[in-house]
C-alpha beads as a LAMMPS data file, in Angstrom:
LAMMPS data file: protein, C-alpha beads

175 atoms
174 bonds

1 atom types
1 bond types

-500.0 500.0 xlo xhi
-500.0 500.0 ylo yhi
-500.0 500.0 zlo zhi

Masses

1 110.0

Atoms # bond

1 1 1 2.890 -10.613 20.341
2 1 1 6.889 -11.819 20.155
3 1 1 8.666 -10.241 17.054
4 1 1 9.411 -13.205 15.550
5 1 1 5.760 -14.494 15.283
6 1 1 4.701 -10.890 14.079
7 1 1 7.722 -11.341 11.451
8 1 1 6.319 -15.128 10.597
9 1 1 2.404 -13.963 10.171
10 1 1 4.172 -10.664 8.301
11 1 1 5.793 -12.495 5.595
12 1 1 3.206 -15.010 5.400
13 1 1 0.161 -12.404 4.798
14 1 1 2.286 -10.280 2.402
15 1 1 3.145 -13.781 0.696
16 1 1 -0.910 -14.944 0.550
17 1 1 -2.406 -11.339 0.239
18 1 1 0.375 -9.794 -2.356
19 1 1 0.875 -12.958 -3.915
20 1 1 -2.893 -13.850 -4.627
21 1 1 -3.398 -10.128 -5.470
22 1 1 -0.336 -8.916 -7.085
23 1 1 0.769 -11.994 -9.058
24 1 1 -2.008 -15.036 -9.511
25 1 1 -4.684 -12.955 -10.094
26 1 1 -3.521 -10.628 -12.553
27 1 1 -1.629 -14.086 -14.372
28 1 1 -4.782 -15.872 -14.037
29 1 1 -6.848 -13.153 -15.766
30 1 1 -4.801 -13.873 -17.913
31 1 1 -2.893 -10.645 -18.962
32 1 1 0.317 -11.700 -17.827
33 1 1 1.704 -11.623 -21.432
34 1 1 4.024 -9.049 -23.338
35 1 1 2.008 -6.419 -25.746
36 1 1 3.588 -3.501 -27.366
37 1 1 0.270 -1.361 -27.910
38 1 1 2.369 1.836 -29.370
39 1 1 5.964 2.152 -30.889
40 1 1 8.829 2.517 -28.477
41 1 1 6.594 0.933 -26.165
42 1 1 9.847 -0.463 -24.467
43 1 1 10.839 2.792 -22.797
44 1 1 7.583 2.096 -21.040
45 1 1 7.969 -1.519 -20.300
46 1 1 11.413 -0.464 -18.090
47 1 1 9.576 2.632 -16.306
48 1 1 7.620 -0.274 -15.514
49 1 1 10.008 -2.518 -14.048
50 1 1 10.743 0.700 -12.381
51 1 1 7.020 1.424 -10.820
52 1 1 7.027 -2.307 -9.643
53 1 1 10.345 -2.154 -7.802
54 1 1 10.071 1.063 -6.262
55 1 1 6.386 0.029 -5.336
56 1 1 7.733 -2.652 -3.454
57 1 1 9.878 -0.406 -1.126
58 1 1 6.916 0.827 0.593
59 1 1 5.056 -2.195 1.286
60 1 1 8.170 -4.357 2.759
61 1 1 8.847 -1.087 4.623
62 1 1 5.684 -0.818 6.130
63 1 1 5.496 -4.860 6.924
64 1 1 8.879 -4.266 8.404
65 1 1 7.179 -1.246 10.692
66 1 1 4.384 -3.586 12.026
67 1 1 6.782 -5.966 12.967
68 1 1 8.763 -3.576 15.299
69 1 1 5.849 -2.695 16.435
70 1 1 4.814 -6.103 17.944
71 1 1 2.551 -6.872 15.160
72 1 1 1.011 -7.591 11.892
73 1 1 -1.075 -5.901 8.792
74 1 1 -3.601 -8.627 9.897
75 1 1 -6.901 -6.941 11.221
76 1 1 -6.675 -9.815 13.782
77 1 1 -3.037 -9.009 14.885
78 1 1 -2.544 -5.597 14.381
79 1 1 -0.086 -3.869 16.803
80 1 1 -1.173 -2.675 20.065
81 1 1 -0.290 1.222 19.261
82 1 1 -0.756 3.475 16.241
83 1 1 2.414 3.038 13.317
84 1 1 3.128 6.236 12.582
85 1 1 7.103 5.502 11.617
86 1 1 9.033 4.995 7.570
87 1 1 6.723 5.594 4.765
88 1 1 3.275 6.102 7.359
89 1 1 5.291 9.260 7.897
90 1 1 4.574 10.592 4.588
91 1 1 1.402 8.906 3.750
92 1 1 -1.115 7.025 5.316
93 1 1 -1.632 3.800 3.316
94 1 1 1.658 2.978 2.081
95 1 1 0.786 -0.735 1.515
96 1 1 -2.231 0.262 -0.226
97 1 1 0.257 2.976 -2.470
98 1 1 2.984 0.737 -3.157
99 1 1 0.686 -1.883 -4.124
100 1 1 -1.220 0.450 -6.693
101 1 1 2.299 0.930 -8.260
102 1 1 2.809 -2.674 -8.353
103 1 1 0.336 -3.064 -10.397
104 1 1 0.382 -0.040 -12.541
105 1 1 4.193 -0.834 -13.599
106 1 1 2.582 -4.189 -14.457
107 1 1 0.004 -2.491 -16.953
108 1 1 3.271 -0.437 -18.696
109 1 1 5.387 -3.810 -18.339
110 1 1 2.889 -5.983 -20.087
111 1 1 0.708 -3.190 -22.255
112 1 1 -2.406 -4.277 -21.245
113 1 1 -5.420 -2.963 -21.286
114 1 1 -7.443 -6.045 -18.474
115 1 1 -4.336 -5.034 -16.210
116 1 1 -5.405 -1.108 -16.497
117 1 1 -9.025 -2.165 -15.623
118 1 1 -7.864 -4.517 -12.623
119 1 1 -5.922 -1.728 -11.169
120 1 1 -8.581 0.784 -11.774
121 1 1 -10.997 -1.625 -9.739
122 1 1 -8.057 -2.186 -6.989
123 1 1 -7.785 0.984 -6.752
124 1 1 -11.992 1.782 -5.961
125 1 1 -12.077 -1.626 -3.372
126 1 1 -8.724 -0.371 -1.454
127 1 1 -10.283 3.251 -1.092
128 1 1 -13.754 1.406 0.199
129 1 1 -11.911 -0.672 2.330
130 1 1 -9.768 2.261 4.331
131 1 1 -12.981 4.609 4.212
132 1 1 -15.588 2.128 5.352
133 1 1 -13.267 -0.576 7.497
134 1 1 -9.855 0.544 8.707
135 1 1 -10.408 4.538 9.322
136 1 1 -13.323 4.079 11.456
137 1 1 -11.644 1.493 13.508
138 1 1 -8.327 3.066 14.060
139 1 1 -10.718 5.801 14.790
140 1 1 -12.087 3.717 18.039
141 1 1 -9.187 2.204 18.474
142 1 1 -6.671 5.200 19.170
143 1 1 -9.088 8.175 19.174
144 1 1 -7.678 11.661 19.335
145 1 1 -3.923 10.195 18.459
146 1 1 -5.347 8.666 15.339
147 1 1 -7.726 12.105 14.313
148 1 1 -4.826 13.869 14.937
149 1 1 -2.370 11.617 12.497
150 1 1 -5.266 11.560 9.538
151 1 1 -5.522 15.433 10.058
152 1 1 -1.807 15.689 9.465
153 1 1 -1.400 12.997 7.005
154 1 1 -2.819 12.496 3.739
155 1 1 -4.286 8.998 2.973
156 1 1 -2.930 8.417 -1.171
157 1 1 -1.152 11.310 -2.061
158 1 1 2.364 11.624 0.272
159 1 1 3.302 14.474 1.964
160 1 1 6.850 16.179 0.684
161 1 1 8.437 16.126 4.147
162 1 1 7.612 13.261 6.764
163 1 1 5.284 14.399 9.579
164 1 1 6.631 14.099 13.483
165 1 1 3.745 13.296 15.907
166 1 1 2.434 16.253 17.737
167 1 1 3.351 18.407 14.964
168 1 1 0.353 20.548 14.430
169 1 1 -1.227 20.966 10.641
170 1 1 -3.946 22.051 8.633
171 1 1 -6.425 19.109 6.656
172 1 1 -4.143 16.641 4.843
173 1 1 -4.584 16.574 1.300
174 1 1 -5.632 13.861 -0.871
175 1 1 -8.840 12.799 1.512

Bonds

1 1 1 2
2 1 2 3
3 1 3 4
4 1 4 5
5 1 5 6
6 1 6 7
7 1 7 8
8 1 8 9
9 1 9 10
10 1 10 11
11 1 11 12
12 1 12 13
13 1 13 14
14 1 14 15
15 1 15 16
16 1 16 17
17 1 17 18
18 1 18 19
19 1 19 20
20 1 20 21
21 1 21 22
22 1 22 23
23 1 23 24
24 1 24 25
25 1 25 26
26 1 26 27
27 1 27 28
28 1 28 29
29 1 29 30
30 1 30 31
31 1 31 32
32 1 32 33
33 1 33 34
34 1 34 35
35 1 35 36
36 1 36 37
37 1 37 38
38 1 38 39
39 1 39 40
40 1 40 41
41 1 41 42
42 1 42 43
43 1 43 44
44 1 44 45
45 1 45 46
46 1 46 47
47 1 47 48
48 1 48 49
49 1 49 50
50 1 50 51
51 1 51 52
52 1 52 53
53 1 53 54
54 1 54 55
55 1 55 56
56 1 56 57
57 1 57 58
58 1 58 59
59 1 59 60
60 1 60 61
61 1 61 62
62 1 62 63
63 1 63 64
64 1 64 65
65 1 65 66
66 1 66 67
67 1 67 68
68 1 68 69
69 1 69 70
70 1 70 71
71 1 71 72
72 1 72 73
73 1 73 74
74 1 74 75
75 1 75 76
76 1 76 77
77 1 77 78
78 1 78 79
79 1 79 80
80 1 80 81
81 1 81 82
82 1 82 83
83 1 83 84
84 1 84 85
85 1 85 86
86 1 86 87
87 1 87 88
88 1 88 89
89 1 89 90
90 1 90 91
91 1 91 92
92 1 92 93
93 1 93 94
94 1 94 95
95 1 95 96
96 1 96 97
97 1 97 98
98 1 98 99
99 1 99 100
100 1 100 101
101 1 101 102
102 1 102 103
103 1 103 104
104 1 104 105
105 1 105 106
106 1 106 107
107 1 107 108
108 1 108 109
109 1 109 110
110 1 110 111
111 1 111 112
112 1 112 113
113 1 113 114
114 1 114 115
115 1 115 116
116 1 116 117
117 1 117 118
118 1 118 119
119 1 119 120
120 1 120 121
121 1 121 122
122 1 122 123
123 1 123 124
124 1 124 125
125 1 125 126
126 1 126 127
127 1 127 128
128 1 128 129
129 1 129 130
130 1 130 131
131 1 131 132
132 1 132 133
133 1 133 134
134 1 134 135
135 1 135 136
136 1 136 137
137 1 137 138
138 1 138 139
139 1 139 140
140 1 140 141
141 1 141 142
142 1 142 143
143 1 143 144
144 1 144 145
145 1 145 146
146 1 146 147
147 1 147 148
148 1 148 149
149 1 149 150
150 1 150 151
151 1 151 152
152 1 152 153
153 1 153 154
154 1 154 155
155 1 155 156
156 1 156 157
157 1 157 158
158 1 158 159
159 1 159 160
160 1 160 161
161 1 161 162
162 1 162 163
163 1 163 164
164 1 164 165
165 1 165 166
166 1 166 167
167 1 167 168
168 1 168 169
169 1 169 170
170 1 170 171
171 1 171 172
172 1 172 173
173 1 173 174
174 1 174 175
């Protein structure tokens, strides 16, 4: 696949996928609206504005990774090798991560309890989806390279310093 097609169907599945997600949903449920369920509870509305930006970093990072590597976070146009460069260094699902943050600076942001419970059930259908769906076929799909890389790497909870393919190490934590 050409870069720039990889960059168009990027943008245009984190725009559907994040946006539906991340942004109409949540508004739709209708929890898109300011509480302040304790005192002070602004301190915690900016460390939210802080969990949502820096949750972003990871998932345009990793977009920006599938793109250089001739493809997309579409199951249908994924790239033709294993990513194993930026943030999939430290952590196996950094989309999935980053977009858990998202939304867990949106439950300090807006102090709501129906944003805690969305995130809660993202959280339980994006670990189903890696266990059941994308683990066993990157498993197929790159065999010993990708055992190797889930051995190494943890799947939720990063790693302190980045992993190097062929580095050798013990179970990753937070399987």
């Amino acid at each position: 696949m050409r870069r720039s097609t990889a960059a168009i169907g990027s943008v245009a599945w984190f725009v559907a996928v994040g946006g539906t997600f991340g942004c109409l949903l949540p508004y739709l449920l209708g929890e898109w609206h300011f509480h302040r369920p304790l005192p002070y509870w602004a301190v915690a509305q900016a460390a939210g504005v802080l969990l949502i930006c820096a949750g972003l970093i990871p998932v345009v990072q990793a977009f920006a990774e599938f793109t250089r590597a001739d493809g997309t976070p579409i199951p249908l146009a994924a790239p033709p090798h294993l990513v194993v460069r930026g943030y999939y260094r430290y952590v196996r699902n950094p989309i999935y991560v980053g977009f858990l943050a998202v939304l867990a600076g949106q439950v300090l942001l807006f102090g709501s309890r129906g944003l805690l419970e969305y995130t809660a059930a993202a959280l339980c259908i994006a670990a189903a989806a890696v266990r059941w769906y994308e683990e066993p076929i990157l498993a197929r799909k790159f065999g010993a390279e990708y055992q190797a890389y889930r051995r190494a790497v943890p799947a939720w909870l990063p790693r302190l310093h980045p992993w190097t393919p062929g580095e050798q190490a013990g179970p990753a934590a937070g399987d």
